[in-house]
N, C-alpha and C positions, 0 to 999 in steps of 0.2 A: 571648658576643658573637655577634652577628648577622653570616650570610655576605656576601662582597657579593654584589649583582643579576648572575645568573647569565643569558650568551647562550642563545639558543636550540643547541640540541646540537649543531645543524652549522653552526652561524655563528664562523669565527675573529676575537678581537680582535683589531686592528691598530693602531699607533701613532699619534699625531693627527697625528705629523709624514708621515705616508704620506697623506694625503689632500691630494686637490688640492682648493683652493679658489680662488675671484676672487670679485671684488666686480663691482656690476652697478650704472648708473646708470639703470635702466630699470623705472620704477618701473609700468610699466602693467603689465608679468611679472611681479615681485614680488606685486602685488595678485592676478595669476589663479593664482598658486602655490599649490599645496597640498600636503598633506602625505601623501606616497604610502601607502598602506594598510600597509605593511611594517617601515614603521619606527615606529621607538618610542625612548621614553625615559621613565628608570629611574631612582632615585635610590639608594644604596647609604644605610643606616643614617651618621649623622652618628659623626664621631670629634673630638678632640682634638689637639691639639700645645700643649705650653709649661707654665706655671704661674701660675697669683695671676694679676694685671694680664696679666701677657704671653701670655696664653692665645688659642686662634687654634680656629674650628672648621672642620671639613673637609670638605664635600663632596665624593662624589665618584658621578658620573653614567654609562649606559652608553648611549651612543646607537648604538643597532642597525639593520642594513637586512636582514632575514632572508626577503628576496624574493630567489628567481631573477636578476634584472638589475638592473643599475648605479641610486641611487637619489639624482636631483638636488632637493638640500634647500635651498629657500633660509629664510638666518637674519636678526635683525639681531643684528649683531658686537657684543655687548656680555659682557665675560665669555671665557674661556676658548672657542669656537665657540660662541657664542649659550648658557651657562649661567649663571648667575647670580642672587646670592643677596646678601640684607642682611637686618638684622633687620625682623621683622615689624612690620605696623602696633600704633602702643601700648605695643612692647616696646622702642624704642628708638631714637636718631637719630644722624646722623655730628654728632660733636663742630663746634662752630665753630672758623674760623679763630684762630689766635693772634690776639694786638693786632698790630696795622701788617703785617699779611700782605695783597698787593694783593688783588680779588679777582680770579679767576679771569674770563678771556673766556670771553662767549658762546661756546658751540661750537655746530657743525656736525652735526647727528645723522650717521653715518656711513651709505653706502650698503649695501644691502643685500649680503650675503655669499651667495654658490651652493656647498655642500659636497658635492662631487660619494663619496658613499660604497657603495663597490662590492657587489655581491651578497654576500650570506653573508655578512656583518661586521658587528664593531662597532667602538666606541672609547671607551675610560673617559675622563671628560673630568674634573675637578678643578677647585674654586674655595674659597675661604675667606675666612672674616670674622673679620680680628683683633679681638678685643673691646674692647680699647684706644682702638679709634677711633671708639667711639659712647660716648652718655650714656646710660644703660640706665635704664626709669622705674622709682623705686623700687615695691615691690610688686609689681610684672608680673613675669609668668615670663619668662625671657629665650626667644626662640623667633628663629628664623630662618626666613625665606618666602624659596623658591629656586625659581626659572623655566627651562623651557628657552625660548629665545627662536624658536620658528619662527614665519617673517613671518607667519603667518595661523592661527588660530584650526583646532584647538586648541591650544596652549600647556599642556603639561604644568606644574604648579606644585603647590606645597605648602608646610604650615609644618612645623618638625621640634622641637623644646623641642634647648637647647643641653647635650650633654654636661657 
């Protein structure tokens, strides 16, 4: 088994629930945001939970700020703080609704997230894709493509072949 993505030596993980976050409806900051030289994100080797049908795969991500001072990230909220993952292009779709299930409203893209994450830290972030809930294409390998979502390029991403 593969370790997970190890911080920098003197960077402490910290809990997600310890970081301050707010959202911002200020979308001209958002566009001049970038992504400060310090930080980074990681993805840990993909794991498992469950069995047959009810099988779930598990990412789990390390977003670090191993800069000297305070480092303001802004995300779009999608995902566990901006991570997020579904099967890759090819390899698979979300099931359809049952028969007589309404559809779903239009939503709202949500506003941009600001994670304020402090010097010398990180934070394991976690997301997962029950397999249950896509139609998998026969013959494709099953594969998952996982994003971190920071508003502006680059965007960390990959695919990982499913446990």
């Amino acid at each position: 088994m593969t370790k997970p993505a190890a911080p920098h030596p003197d960077v402490r993980v910290i809990d997600a629930s310890a970081l301050k976050t707010s959202t911002s409806f200020d979308m001209e900051a958002a566009r001049a945001s970038s992504v400060p030289a310090k930080v980074s994100f990681r993805i840990d080797p993909p794991a498992s939970k469950g069995v047959g049908p009810w099988k779930t795969v598990v990412l789990t991500g390390l977003l670090e700020n191993s800069g000297s001072t305070l480092a303001k990230i802004t995300v779009f909220p999608v995902g566990p703080l901006g991570f997020h993952a579904q099967p890759a292009p090819r390899s698979g779709q979300r099931k359809p609704p049952a028969p007589g299930t309404p559809p779903l409203p239009m939503q709202a893209p949500p506003p941009p997230m600001i994670i304020e994450l402090p010097a010398m830290t990180a934070v394991r972030l976690t997301t997962d894709v029950p397999l249950a809930d896509y139609d998998w294409t026969p013959g494709a390998p099953r594969q998952i493509e996982w994003t971190y979502q920071f508003w502006n390029e680059p965007k960390p991403r990959g695919i990982v072949s499913v446990p």
